[in-house]
PAVOTI-951402 format. One record per residue (C-alpha): x, y, z negated; residue in three letters. Coordinates in steps of 0.5 Angstrom, whole numbers. Layout:
<tortors>
X/Y/Z/ALA
...
</tortors>
This chain:
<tortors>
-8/-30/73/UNK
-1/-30/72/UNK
-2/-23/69/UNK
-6/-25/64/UNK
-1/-29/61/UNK
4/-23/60/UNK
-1/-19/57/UNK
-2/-23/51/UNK
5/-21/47/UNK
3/-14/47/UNK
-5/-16/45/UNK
-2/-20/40/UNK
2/-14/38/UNK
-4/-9/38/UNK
-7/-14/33/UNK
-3/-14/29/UNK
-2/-6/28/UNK
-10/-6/28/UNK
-10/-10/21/UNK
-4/-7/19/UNK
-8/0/20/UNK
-15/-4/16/UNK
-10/-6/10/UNK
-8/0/10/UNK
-15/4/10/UNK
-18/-1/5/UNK
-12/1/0/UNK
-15/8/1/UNK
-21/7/0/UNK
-20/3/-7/UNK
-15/9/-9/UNK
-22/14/-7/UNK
-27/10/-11/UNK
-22/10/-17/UNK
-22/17/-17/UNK
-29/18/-16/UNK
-31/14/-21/UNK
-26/18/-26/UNK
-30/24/-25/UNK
-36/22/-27/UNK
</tortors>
């Protein structure tokens, strides 16, 4: 179970990037609906 214990900061760092990665595609997405609305 020790284990457990030094697997969590490189859990905590894939979190991080994981929501680094969903603002990222949020921001993209709105940036897609703008342009598509501009088209219309």
């Amino acid at each position: 179970m020790e284990y457990v214990g030094l697997l969590a900061p490189i859990a905590f760092v894939f979190a991080l990037a994981a929501l680094s990665q969903v603002g990222t595609l949020k921001k993209e997405v709105e940036q897609l609906k703008k342009e598509l609305n501009l088209k219309k």
